[in-house]
DRENPA-3360 file (N, C-alpha, C; in nm, 2 decimals, always signed):
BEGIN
1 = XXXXXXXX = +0.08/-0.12/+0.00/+0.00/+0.00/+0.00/+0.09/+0.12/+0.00 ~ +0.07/+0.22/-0.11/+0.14/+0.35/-0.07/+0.05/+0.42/-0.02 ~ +0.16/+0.47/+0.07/+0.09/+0.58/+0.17/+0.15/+0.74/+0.16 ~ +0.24/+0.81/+0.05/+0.23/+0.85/+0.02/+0.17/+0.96/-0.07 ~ +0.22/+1.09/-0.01/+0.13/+1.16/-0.10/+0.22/+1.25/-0.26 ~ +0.36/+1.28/-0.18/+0.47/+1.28/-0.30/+0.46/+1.17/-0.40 ~ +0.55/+1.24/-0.52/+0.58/+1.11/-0.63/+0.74/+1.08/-0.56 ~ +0.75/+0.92/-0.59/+0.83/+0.88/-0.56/+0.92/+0.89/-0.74;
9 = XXXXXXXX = +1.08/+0.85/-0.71/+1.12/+0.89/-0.82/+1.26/+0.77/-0.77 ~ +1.21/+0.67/-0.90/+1.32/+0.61/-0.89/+1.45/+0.59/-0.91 ~ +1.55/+0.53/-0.86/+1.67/+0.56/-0.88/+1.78/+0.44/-0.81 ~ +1.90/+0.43/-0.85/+2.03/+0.33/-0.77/+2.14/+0.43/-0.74 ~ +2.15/+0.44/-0.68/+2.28/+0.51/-0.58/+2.30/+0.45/-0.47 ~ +2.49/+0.40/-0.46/+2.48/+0.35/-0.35/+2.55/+0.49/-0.23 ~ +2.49/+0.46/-0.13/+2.54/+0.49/-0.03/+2.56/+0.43/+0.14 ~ +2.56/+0.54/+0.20/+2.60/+0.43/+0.36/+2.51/+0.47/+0.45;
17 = XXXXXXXX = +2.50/+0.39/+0.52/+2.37/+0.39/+0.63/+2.43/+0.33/+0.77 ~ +2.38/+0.42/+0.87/+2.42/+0.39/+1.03/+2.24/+0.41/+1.10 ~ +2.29/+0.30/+1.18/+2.17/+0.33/+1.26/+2.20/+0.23/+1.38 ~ +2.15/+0.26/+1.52/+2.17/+0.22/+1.63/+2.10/+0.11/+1.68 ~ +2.17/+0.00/+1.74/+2.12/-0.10/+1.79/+2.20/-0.17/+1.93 ~ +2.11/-0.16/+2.02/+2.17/-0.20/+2.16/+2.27/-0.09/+2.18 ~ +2.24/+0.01/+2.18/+2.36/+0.08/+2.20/+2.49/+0.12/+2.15 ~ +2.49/+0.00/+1.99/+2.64/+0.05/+1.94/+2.62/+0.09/+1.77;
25 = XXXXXXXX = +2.67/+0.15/+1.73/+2.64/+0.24/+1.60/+2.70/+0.10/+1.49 ~ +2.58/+0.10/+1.41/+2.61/+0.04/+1.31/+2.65/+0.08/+1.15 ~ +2.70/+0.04/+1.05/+2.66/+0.06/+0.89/+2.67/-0.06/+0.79 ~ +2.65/+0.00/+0.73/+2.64/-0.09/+0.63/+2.60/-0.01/+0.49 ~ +2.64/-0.09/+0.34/+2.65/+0.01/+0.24/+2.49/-0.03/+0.19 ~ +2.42/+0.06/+0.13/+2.28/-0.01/+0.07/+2.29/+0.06/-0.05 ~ +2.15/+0.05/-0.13/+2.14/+0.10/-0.27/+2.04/+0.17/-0.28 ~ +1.99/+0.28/-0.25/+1.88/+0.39/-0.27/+1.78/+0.34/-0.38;
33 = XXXXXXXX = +1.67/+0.29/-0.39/+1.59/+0.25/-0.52/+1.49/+0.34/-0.52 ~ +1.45/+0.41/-0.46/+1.35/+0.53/-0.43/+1.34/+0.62/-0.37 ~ +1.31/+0.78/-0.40/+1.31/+0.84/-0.26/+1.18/+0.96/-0.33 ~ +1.16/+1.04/-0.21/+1.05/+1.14/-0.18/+1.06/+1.24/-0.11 ~ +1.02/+1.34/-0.10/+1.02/+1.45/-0.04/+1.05/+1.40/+0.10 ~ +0.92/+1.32/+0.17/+0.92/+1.26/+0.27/+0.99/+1.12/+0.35 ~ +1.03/+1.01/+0.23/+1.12/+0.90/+0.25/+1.14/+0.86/+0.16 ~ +1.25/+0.73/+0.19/+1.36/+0.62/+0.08/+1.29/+0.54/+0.10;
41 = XXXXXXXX = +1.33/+0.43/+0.01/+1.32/+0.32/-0.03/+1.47/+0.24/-0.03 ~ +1.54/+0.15/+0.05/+1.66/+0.09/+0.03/+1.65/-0.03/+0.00 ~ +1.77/-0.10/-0.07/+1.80/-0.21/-0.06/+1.92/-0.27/+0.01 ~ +1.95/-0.34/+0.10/+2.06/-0.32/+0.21/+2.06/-0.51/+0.23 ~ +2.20/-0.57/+0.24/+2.24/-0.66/+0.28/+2.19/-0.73/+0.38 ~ +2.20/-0.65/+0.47/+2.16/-0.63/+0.63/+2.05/-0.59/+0.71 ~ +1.96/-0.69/+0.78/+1.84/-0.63/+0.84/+1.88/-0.50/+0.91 ~ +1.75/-0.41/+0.93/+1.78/-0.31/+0.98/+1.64/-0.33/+1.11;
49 = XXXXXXXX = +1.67/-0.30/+1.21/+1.51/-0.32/+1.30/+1.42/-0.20/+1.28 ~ +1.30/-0.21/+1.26/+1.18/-0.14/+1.22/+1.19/-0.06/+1.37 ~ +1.17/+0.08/+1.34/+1.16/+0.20/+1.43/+1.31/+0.24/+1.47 ~ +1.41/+0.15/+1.39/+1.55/+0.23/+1.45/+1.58/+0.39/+1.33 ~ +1.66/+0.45/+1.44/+1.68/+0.55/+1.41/+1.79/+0.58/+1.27 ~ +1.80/+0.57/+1.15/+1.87/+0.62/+1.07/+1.91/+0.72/+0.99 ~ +2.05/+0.70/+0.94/+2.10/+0.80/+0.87/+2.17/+0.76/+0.72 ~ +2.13/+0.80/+0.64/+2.17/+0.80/+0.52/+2.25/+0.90/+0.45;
57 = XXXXXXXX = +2.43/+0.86/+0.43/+2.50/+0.96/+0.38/+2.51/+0.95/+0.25 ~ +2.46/+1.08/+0.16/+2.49/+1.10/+0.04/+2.66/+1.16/+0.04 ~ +2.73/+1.18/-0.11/+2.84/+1.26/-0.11/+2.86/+1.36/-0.04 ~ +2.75/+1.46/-0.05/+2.75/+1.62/+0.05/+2.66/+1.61/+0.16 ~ +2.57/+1.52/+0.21/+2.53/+1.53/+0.34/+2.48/+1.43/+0.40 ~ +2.35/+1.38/+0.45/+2.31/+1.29/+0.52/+2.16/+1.36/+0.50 ~ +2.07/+1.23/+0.55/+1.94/+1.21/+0.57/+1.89/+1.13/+0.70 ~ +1.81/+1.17/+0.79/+1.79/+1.12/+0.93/+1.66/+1.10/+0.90;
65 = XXXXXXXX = +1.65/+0.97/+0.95/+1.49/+0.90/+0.95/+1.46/+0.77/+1.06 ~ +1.35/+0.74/+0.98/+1.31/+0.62/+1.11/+1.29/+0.52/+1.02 ~ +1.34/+0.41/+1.01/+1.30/+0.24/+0.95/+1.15/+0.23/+1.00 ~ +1.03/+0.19/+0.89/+0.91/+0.19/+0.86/+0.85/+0.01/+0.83 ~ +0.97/+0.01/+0.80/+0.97/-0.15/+0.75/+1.11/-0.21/+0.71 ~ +1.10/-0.34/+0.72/+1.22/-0.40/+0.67/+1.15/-0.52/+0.61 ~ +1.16/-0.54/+0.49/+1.13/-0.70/+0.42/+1.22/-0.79/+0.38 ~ +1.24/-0.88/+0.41/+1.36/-0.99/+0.38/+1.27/-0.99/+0.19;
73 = XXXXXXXX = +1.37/-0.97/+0.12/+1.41/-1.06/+0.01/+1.51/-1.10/-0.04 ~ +1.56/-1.24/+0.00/+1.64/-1.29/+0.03/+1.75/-1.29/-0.13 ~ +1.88/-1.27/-0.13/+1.95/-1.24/+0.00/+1.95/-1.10/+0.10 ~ +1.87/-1.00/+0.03/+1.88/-0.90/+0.12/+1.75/-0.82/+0.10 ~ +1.76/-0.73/+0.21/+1.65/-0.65/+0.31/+1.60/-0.54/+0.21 ~ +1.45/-0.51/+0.23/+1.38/-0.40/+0.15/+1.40/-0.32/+0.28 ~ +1.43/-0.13/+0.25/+1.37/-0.08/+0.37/+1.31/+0.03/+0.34 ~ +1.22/+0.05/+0.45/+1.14/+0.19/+0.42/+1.15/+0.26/+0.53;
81 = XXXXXXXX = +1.20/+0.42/+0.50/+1.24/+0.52/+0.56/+1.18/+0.62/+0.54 ~ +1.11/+0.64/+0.68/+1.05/+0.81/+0.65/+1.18/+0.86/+0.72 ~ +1.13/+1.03/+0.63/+1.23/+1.16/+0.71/+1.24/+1.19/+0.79 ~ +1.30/+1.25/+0.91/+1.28/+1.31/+1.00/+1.27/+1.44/+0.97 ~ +1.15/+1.56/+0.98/+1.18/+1.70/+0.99/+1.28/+1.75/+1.02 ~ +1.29/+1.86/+0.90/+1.42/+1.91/+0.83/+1.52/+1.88/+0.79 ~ +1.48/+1.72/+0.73/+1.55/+1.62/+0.63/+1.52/+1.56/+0.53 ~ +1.39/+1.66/+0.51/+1.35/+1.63/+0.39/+1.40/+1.63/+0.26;
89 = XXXXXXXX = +1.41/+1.58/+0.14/+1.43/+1.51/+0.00/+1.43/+1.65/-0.08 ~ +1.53/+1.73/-0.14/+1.48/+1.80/-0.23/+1.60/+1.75/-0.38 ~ +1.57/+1.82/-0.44/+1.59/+1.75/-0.59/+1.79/+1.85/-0.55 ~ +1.78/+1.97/-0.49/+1.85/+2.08/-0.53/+1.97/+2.09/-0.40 ~ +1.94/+1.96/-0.32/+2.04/+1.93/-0.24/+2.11/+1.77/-0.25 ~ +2.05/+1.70/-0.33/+2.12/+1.54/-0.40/+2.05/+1.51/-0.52 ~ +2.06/+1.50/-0.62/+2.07/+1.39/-0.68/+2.11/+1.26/-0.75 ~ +1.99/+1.21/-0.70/+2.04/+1.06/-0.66/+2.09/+0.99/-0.83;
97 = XXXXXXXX = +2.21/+0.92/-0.85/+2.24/+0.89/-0.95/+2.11/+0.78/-1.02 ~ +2.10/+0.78/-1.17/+1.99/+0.70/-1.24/+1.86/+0.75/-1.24 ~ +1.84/+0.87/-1.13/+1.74/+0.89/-1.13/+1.65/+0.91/-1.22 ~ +1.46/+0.87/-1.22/+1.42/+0.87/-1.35/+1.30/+0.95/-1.29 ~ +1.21/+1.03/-1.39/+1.14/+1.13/-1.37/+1.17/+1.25/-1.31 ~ +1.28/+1.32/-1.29/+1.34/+1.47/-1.19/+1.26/+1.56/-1.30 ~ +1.25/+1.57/-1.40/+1.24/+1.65/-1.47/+1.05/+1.71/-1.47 ~ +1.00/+1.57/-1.42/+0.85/+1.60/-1.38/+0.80/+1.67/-1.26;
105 = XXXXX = +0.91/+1.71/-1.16/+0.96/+1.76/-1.06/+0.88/+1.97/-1.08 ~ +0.78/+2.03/-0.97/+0.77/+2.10/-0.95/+0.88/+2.21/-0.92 ~ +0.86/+2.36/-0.97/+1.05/+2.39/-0.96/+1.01/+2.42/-0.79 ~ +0.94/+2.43/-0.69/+0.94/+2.42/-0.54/+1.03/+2.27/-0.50 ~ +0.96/+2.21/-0.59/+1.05/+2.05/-0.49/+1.20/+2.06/-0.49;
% end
């Protein structure tokens, strides 16, 4: 079910991802296959636990969210990440490499 109200705009970029568990800071590299104003879409090796706190580094910055979901497809994990406020998705602070549709993109987004 999408629960979105953004268009999602797909794409592969890899990058790196940390997020905390038991107390000790993890990463691991994933592959960006979607993102939105409001969240990503990853594909990552490695389960991530649903409600941990994440961060996703692009080249120039990072993105802070919350894991929404994790689905095994084996061998590796779907995940879904909303944003944390004032980490929102704009076109004019990353572009995600492969991206397809930017160009359908409002010039505000």
């Amino acid at each position: 079910m999408d629960r979105r109200i953004e268009p999602r705009f797909e794409c592969a970029d890899d990058v790196l991802i940390y997020w905390k568990s038991h107390d000790e800071t993890r990463q691991q590299e994933a592959t960006l296959i979607n993102i939105s104003r409001s969240g990503a879409r990853l594909l990552a090796p490695g389960q991530v636990p649903v409600g941990a706190t994440v961060t996703i580094a692009y080249p120039n910055g990072e993105f802070a969210g919350r894991v929404t979901h994790c689905l095994t497809r084996k061998p590796n994990h779907i995940l879904g990440v909303v944003f944390e406020p004032g980490y929102e998705w704009s076109r004019y602070l990353y572009v995600p490499k492969n991206a397809r549709g930017l160009g359908r993109l409002p010039k505000s987004a």
